[in-house]
N, CA and C atoms as a LAMMPS dump frame, in Angstrom:
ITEM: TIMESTEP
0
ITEM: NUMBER OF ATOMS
438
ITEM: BOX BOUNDS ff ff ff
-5.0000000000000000e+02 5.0000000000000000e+02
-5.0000000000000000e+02 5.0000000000000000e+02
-5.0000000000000000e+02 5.0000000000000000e+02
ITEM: ATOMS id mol type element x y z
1 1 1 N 0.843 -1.155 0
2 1 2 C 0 0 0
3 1 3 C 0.907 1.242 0
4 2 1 N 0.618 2.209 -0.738
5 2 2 C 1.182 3.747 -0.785
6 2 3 C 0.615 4.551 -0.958
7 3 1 N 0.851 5.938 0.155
8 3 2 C 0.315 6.973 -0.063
9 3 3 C 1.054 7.973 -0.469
10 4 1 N 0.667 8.732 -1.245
11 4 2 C 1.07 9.956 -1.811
12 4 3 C 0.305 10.958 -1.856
13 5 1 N 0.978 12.169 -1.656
14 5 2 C 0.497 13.591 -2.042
15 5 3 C 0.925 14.239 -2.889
16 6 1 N 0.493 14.995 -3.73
17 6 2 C 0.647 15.858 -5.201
18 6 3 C 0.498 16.942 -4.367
19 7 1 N 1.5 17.717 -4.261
20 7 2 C 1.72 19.134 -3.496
21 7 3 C 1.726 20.145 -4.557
22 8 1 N 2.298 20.064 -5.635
23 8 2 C 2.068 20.982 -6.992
24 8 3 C 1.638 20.204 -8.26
25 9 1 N 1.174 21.151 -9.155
26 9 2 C 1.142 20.284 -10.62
27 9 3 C 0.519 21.275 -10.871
28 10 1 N 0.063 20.496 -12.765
29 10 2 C 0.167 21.681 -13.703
30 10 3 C -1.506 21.634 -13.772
31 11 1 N -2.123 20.742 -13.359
32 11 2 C -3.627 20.051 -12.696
33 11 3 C -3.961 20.443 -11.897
34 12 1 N -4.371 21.726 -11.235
35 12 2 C -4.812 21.662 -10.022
36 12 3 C -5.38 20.737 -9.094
37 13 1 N -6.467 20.151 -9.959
38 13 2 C -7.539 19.224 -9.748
39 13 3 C -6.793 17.905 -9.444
40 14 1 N -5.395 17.707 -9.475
41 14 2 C -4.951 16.447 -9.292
42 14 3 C -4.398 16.674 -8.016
43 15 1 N -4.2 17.642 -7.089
44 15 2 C -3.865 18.191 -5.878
45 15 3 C -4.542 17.102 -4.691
46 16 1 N -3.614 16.586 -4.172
47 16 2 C -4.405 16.005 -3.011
48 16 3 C -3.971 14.515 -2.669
49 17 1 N -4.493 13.823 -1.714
50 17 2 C -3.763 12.661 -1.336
51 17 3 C -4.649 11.564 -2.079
52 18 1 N -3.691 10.589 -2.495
53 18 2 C -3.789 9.173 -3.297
54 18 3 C -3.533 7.52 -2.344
55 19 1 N -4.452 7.191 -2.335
56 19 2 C -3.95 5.656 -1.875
57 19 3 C -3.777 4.911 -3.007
58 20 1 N -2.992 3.345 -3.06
59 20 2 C -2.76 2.867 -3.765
60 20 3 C -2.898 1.229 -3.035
61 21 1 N -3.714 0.73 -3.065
62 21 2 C -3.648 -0.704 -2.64
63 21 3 C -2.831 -1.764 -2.915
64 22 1 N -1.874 -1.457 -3.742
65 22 2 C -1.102 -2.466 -4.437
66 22 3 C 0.929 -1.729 -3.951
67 23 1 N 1.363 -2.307 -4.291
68 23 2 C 2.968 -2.22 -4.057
69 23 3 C 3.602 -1.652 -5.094
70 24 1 N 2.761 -1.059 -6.352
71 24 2 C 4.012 -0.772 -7.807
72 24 3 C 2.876 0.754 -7.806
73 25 1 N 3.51 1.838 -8.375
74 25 2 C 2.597 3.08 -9.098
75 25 3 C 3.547 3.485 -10.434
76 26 1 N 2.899 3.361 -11.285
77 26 2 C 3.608 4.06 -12.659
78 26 3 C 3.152 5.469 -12.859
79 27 1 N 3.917 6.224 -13.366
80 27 2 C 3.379 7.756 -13.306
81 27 3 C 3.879 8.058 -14.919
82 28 1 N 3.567 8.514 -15.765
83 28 2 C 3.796 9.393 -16.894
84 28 3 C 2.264 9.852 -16.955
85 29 1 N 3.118 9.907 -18.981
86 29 2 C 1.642 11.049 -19.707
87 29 3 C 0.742 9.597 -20.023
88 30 1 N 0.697 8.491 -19.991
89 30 2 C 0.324 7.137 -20.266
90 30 3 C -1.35 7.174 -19.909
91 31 1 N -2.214 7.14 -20.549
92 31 2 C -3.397 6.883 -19.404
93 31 3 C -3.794 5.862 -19.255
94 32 1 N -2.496 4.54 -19.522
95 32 2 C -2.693 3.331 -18.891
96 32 3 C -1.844 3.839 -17.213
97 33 1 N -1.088 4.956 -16.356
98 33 2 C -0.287 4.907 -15.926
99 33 3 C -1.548 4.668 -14.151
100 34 1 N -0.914 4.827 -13.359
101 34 2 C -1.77 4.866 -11.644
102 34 3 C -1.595 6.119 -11.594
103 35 1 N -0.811 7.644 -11.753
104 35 2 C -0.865 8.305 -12.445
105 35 3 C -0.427 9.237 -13.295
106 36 1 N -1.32 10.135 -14.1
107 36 2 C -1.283 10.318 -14.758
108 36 3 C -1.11 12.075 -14.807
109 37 1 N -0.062 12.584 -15.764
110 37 2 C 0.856 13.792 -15.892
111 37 3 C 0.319 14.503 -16.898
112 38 1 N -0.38 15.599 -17.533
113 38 2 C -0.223 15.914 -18.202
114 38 3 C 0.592 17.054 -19.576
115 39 1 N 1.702 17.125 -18.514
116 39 2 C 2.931 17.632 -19.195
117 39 3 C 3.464 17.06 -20.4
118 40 1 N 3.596 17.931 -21.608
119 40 2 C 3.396 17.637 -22.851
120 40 3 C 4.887 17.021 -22.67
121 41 1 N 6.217 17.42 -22.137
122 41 2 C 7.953 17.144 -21.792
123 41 3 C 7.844 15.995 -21.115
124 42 1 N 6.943 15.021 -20.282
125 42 2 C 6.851 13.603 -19.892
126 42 3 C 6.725 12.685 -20.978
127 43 1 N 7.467 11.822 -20.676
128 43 2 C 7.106 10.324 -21.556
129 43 3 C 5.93 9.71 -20.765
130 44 1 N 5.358 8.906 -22.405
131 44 2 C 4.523 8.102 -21.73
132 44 3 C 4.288 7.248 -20.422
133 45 1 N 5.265 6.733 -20.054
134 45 2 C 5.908 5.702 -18.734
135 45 3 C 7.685 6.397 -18.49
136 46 1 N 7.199 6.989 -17.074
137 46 2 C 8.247 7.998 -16.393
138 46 3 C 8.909 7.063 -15.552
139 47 1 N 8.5 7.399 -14.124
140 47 2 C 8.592 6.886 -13.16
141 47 3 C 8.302 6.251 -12.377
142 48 1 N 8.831 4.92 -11.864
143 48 2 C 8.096 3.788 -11.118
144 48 3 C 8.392 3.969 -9.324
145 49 1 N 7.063 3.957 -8.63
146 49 2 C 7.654 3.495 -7.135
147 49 3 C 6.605 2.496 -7.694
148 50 1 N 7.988 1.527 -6.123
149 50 2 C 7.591 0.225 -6.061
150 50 3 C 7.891 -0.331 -4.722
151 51 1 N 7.476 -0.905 -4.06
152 51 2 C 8.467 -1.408 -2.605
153 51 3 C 8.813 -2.963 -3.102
154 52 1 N 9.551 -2.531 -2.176
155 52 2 C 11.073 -3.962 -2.388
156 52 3 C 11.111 -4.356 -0.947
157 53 1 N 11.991 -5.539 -1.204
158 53 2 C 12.146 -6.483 0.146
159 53 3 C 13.548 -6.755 0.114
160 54 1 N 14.57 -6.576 0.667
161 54 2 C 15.694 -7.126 0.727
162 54 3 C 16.159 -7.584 2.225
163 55 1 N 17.478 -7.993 2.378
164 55 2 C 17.978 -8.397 3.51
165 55 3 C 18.007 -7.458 4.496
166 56 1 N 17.83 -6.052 4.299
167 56 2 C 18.063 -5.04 5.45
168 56 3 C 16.458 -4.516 5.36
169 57 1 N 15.48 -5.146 4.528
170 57 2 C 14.249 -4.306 4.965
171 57 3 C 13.173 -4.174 4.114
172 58 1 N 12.485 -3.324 4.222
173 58 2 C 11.322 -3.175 3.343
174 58 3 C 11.331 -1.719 2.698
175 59 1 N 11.311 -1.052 1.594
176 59 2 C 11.585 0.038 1.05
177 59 3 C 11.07 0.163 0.419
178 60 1 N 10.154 1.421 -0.227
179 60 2 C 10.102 2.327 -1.488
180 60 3 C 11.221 2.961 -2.241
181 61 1 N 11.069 2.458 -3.412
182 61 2 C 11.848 2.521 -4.438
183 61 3 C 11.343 3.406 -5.469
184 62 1 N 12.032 4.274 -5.798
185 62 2 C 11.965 5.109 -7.207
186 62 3 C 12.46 4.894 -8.225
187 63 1 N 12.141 4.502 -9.277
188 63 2 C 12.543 4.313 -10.531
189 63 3 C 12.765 5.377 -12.003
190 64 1 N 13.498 5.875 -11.919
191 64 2 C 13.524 6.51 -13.548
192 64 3 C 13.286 5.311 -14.837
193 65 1 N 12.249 5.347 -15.313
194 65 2 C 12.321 4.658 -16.614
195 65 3 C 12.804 4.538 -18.024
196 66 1 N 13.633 6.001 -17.817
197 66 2 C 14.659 6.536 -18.844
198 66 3 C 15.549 6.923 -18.321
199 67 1 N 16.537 7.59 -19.147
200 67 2 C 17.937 8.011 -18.373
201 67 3 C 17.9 9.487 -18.603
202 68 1 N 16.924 10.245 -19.414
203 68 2 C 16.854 11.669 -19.465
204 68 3 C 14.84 11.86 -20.007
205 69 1 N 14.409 12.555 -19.358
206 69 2 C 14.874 13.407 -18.569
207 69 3 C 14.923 12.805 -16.843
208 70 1 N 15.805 13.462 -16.305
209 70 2 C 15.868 12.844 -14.761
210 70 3 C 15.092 13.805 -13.911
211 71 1 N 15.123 13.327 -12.553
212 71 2 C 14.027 13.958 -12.076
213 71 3 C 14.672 14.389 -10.244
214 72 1 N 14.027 14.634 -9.548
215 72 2 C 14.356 15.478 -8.135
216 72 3 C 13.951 14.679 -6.982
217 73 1 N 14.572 14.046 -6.464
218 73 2 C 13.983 13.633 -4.734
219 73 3 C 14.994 14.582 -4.075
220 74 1 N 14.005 15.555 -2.981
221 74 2 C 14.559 16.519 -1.804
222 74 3 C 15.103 17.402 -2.18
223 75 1 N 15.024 18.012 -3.877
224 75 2 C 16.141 18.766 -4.154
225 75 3 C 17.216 18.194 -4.811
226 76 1 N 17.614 17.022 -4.449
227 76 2 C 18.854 15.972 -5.225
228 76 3 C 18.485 15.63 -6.735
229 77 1 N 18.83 15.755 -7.637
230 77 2 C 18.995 15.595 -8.896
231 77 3 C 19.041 14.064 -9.637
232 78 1 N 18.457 12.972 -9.89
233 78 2 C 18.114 11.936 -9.453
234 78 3 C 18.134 11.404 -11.437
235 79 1 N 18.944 10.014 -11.581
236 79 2 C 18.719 9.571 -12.926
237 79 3 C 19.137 8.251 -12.898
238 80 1 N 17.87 7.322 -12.931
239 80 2 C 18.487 5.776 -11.9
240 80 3 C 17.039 5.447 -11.19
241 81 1 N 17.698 5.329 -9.991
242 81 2 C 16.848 4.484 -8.741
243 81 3 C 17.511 5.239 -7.584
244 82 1 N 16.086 5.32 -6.663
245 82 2 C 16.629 5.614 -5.154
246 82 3 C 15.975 4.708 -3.762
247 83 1 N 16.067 4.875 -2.673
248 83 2 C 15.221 4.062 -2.204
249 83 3 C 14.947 5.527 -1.455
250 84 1 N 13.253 5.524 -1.057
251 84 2 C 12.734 6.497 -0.079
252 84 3 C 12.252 6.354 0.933
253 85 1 N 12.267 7.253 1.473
254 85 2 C 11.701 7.593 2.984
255 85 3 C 9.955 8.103 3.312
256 86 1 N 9.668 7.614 4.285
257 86 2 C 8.736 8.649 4.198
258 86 3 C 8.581 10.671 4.337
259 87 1 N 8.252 11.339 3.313
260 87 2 C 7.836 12.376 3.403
261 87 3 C 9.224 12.881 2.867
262 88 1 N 9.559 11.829 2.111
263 88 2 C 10.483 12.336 0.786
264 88 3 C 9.566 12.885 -0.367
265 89 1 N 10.437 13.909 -0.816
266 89 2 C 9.257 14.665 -1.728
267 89 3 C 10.281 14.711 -3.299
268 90 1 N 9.217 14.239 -4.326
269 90 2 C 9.622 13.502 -5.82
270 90 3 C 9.412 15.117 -6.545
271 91 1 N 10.34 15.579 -7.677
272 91 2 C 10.1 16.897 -8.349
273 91 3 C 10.148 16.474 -9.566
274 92 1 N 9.339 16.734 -10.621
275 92 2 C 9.882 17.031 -11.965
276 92 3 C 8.725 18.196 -12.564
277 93 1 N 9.345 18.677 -13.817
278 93 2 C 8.488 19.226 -13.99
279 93 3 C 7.379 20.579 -13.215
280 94 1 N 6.358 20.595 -13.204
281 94 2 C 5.921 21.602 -12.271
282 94 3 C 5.129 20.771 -11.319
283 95 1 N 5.755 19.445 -11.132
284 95 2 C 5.304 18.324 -10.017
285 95 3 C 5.887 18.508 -8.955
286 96 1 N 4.843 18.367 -7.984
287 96 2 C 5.745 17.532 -7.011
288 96 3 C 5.092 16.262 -5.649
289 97 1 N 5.526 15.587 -5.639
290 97 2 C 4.776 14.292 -4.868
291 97 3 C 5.901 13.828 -3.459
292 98 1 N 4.967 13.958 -2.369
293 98 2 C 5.071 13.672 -1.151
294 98 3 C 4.648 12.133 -0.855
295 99 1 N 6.042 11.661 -0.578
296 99 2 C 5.696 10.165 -0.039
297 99 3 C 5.025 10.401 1.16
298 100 1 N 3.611 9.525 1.809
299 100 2 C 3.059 9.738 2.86
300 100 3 C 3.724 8.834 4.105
301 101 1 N 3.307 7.518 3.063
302 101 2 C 3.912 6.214 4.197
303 101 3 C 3.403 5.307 3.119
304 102 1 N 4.091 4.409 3.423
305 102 2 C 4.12 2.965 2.429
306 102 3 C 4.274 1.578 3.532
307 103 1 N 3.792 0.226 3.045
308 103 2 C 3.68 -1.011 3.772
309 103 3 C 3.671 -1.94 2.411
310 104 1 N 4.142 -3.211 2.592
311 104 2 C 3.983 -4.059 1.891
312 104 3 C 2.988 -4.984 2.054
313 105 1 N 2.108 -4.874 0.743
314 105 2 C 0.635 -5.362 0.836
315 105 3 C 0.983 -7.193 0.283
316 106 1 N 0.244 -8.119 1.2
317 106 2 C 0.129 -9.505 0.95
318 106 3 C -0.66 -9.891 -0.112
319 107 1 N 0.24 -10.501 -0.885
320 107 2 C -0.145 -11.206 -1.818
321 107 3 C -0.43 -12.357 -2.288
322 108 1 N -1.417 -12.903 -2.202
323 108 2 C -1.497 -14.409 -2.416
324 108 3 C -1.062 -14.748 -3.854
325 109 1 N -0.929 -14.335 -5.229
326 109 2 C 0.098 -14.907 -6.167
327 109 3 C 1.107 -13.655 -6.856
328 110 1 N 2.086 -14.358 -7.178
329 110 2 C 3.187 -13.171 -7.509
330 110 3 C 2.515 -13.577 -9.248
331 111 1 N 2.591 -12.701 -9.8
332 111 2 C 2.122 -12.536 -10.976
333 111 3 C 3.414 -11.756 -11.729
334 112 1 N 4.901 -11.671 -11.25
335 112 2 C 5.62 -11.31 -11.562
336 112 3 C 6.059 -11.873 -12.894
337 113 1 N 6.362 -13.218 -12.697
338 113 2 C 6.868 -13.855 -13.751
339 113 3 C 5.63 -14.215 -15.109
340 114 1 N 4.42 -14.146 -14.574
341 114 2 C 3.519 -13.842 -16.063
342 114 3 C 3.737 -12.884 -17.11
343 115 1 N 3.74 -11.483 -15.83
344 115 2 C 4.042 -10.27 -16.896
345 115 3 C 5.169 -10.569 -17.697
346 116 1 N 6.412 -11.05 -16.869
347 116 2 C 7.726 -10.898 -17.074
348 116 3 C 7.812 -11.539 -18.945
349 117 1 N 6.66 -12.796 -18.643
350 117 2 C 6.949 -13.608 -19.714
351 117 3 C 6.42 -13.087 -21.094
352 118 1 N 5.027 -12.147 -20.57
353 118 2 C 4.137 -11.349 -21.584
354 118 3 C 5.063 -10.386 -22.277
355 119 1 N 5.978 -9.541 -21.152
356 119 2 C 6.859 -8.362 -21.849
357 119 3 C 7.777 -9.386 -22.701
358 120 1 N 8.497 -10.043 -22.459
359 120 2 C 9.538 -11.363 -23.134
360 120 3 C 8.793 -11.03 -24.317
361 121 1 N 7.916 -12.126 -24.414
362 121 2 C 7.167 -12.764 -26.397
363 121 3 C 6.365 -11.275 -26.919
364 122 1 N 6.032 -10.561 -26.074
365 122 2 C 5.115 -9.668 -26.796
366 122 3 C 5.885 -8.244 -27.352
367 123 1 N 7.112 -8.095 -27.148
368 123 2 C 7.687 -6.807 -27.293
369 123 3 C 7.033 -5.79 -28.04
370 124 1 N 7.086 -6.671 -29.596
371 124 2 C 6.338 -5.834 -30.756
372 124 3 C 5.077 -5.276 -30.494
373 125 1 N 4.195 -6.17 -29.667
374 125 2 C 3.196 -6.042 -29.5
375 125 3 C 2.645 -4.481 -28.501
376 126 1 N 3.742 -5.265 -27.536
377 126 2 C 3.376 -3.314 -26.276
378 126 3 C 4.502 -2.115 -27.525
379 127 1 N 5.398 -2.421 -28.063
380 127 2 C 5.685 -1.354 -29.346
381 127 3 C 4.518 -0.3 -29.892
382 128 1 N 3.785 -1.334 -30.539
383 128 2 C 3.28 -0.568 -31.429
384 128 3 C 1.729 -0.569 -30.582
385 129 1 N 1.381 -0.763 -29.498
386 129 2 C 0.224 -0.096 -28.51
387 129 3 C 0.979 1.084 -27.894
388 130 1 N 2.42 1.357 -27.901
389 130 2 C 2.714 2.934 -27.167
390 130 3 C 2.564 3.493 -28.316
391 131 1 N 2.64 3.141 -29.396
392 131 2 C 2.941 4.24 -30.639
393 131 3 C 1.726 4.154 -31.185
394 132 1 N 0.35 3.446 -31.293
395 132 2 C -1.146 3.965 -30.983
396 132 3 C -1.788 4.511 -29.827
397 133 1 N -1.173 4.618 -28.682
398 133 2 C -1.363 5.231 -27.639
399 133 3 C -0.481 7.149 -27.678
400 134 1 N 0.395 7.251 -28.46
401 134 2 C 0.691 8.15 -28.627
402 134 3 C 0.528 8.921 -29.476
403 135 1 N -0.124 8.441 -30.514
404 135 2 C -0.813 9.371 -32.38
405 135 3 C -2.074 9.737 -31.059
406 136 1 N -2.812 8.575 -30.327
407 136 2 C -3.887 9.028 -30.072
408 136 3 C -4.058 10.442 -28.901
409 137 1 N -2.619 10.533 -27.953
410 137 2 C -2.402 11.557 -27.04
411 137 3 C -2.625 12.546 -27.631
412 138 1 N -1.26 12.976 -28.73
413 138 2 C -1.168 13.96 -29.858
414 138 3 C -2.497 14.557 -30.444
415 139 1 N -3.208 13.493 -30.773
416 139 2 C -4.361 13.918 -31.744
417 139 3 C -5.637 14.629 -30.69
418 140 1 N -5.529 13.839 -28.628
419 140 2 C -6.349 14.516 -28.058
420 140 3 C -5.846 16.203 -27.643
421 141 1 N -4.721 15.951 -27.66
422 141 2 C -4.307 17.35 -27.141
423 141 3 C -4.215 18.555 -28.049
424 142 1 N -4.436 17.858 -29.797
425 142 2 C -4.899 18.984 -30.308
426 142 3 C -6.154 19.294 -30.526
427 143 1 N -6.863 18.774 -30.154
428 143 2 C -8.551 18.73 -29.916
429 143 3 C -9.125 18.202 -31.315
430 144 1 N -8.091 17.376 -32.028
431 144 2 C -8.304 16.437 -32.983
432 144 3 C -9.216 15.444 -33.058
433 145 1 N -9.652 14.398 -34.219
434 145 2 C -10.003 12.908 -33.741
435 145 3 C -9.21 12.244 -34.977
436 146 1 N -8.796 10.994 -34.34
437 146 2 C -8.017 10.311 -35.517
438 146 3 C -9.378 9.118 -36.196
């Protein structure tokens, strides 16, 4: 489970605190994402938190999903992975997101290795759904229809 707060954005209306019942949040311009940016300078699929389990603990994790553009935890300049704290605060853009508190939610099946296997054989397939997912962004944001 994770909570977050959206302390700025370019959304007013997206202002405010988020639960998340699950352990992963994807954030871009994607409106497959948990959420969603509408800054025209975001990629579709930005940034991942996720909590992790290792030998020293249980953590929220930040993910860059590219290597540019990079992005801000606390002010720090960030292009990679970090692990966070609570009431670490995430910047990009005219964003910004306040970790609240995070727990690792029980799962009765890891469904890890399904996806894992779907991304494997299907590559082409999620390819060319970002690149119909993106004529179709383009075409809403010019108040187009394709």
């Amino acid at each position: 489970m994770i909570h977050l707060e959206i302390l700025s954005s370019s959304d007013s209306l997206a202002l405010g605190l988020y639960e998340f019942e699950y352990d992963y949040v994807l954030m871009g311009r994607s409106k497959k994402n948990d959420l969603i940016f509408k800054d025209r300078e975001l990629p579709l699929r930005y940034i991942t938190l996720e909590i992790v389990e290792d030998r020293t603990g249980i953590h929220l994790m930040v993910r860059n999903l590219i290597r540019i553009p990079y992005f801000f935890v606390n002010g720090k300049k960030i292009s990679g992975s970090l692990k966070l704290r609570n009431n670490d605060v995430i910047a990009f853009g005219e964003n910004k997101i306040k970790v609240v508190n995070f727990k690792k939610t029980k799962v009765d099946e890891d469904l890890g290795p399904a996806y894992a296997k779907f991304a494997t054989e299907a590559s082409e397939l999620r390819f060319a759904l970002d690149f119909i997912e993106e004529v179709l962004i383009e075409s809403e944001e010019k108040g187009g229809y394709v």
